[in-house]
N, C-alpha and C positions, 0 to 999 in steps of 0.2 A: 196711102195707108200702108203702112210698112207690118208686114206680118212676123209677129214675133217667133223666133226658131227655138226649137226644144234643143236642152242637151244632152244626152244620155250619157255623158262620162264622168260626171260625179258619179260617187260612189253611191250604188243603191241602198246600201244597208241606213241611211243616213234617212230614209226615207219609209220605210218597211219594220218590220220587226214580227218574227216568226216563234209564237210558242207553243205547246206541245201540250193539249191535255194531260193534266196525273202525273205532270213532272214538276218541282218544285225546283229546278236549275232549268231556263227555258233553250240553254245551248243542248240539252241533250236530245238528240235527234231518237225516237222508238227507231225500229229495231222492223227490218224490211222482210216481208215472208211473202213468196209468190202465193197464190191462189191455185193451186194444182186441183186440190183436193175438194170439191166444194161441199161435197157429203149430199145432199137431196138438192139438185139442181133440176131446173127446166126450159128446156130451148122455146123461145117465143116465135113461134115459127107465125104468128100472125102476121109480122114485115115481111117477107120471102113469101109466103101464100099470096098475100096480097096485092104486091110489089107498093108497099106503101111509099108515100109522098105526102110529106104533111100531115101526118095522122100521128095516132099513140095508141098503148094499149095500156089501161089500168092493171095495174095489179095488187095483190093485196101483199104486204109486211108481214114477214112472219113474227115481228115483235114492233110494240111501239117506238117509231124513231125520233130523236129530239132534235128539232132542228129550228134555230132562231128561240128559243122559250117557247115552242111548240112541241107536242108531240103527234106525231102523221100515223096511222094505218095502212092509209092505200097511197099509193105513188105512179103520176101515168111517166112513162119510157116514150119517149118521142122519135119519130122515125128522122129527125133534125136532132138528131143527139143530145136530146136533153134529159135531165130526169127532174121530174115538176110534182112539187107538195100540192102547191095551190088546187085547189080543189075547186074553183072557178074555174080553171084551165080550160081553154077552147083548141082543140089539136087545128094546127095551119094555120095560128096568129103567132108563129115562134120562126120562122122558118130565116129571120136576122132580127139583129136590134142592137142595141147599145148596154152598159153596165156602166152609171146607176141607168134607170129610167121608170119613168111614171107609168110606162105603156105595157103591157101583158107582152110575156108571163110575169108572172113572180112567183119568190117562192121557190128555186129551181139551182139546180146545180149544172152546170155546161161543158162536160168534157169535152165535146164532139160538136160544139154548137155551129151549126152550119146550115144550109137549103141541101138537105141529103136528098135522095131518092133511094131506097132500097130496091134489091134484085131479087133474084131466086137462088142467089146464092148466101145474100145475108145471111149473117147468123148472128143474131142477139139471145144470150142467156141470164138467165136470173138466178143466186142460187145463196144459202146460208153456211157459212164455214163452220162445219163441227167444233164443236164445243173442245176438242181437243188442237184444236190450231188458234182458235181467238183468244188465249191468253183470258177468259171470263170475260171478254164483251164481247155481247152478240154483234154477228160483223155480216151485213148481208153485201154481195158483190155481184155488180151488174158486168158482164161481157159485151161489149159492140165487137 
């Protein structure tokens, strides 16, 4: 059985295609602003107290967020770097997986997706950018 080999030197774009909410030309890339400022933020010191592994901490949205034709409220932070809608969500059935997959989580956005362990050094923050940096959409930013 001869295993078929990928090749990654076509050209991606051929494949992908990248558009931009609220822009009616999809080459125009928005407009990059660091998160300095987050106005009312709060350090989740439950990973670091804890030394969590496999766990999460709900939290509540301070606006409702639309995600998939949903809108969410509360969102758990996973100590595997995830941030999970799903509201089924069982913390330490995330700790790897695949995309797509039929298997939990779902639901879920993966910047850091990995088997973490946090320390006492962790610092995870949660926090809303004033109303004079989001341009009128409410923009909540999570810190790992």
């Amino acid at each position: 059985n001869a295993k078929p080999e990928l090749d990654f030197t076509n050209n991606q774009a051929q494949f992908y295609t990248v558009a931009y909410p609220g822009s009616s030309d999809p080459t125009l890339e928005p407009s990059f602003i660091w998160a300095d400022d987050l106005g009312v933020s709060f350090e989740l010191t439950y990973f670091a107290e804890n030394l969590a592994d496999d766990d999460a901490q709900l939290i509540e949205l301070p606006f409702p967020f639309p995600f998939f034709g949903q809108f969410f409220h509360r969102l758990h932070i996973s100590s595997n770097g995830l941030l999970v809608f799903d509201p089924l969500y069982t913390p330490g059935a995330d700790s790897s997986g695949y995309i797509p997959s039929a298997s939990e989580p779902n639901g879920f956005v993966a910047p850091f997706w990995d088997d973490l362990v946090c320390s006492s050094i962790t610092r995870i923050s949660a926090g809303q950018l004033p109303s004079s940096l989001d341009g009128g959409v409410q923009t909540m930013v999570i810190q790992f």
